[in-house]
N, C-alpha and C positions, 0 to 999 in steps of 0.2 A: 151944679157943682160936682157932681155925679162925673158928670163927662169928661171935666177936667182934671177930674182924680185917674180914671178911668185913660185918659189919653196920658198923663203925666205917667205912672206907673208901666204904659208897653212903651212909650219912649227912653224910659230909661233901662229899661231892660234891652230892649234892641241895639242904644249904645255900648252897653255892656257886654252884650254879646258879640258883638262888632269889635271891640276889641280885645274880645277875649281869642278872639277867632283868628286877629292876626298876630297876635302872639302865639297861639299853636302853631301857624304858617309857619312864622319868622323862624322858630324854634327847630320845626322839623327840615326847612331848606336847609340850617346852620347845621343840621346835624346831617344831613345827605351832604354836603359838601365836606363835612370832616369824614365820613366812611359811605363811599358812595356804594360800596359793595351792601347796606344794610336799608338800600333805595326801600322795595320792596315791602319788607316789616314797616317801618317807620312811617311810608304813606299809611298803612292799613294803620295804625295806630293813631295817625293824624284824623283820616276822616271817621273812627270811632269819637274822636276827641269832638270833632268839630259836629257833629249828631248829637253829643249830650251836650252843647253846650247852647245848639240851636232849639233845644228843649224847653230852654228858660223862655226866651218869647215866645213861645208860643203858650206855655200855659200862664204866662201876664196877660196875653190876650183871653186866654178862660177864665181869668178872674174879672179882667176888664168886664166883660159881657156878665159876669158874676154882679158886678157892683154896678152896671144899668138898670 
């Protein structure tokens, strides 16, 4: 039962991050297409974004292995 707790919680987290992920994208293209002069900042601010968000699965997977 362990397992299934343990595989349900980093599945749900990696969809969430998954889509949290392409909402940073979607966000940052729409805003490089309304001021392409601000390309630059806005990536750097995008892959800050997309680093804390890939944070979340990984520590579901530290608790998963927590709750083995």
């Amino acid at each position: 039962m362990e397992a299934l707790a343990a595989a349900i919680a980093v599945s749900f987290s990696a969809i969430g991050a998954s889509f949290a992920n392409s909402i940073i994208v979607k966000s940052t293209i729409e805003g490089i297409s309304r001021q392409p002069e601000l390309r630059g900042p806005l990536q750097t601010v995008m892959l800050i974004g997309i680093a804390l968000v890939e944070a979340i699965p990984i520590l579901a997977v530290v608790v998963a292995f927590m709750i083995l």
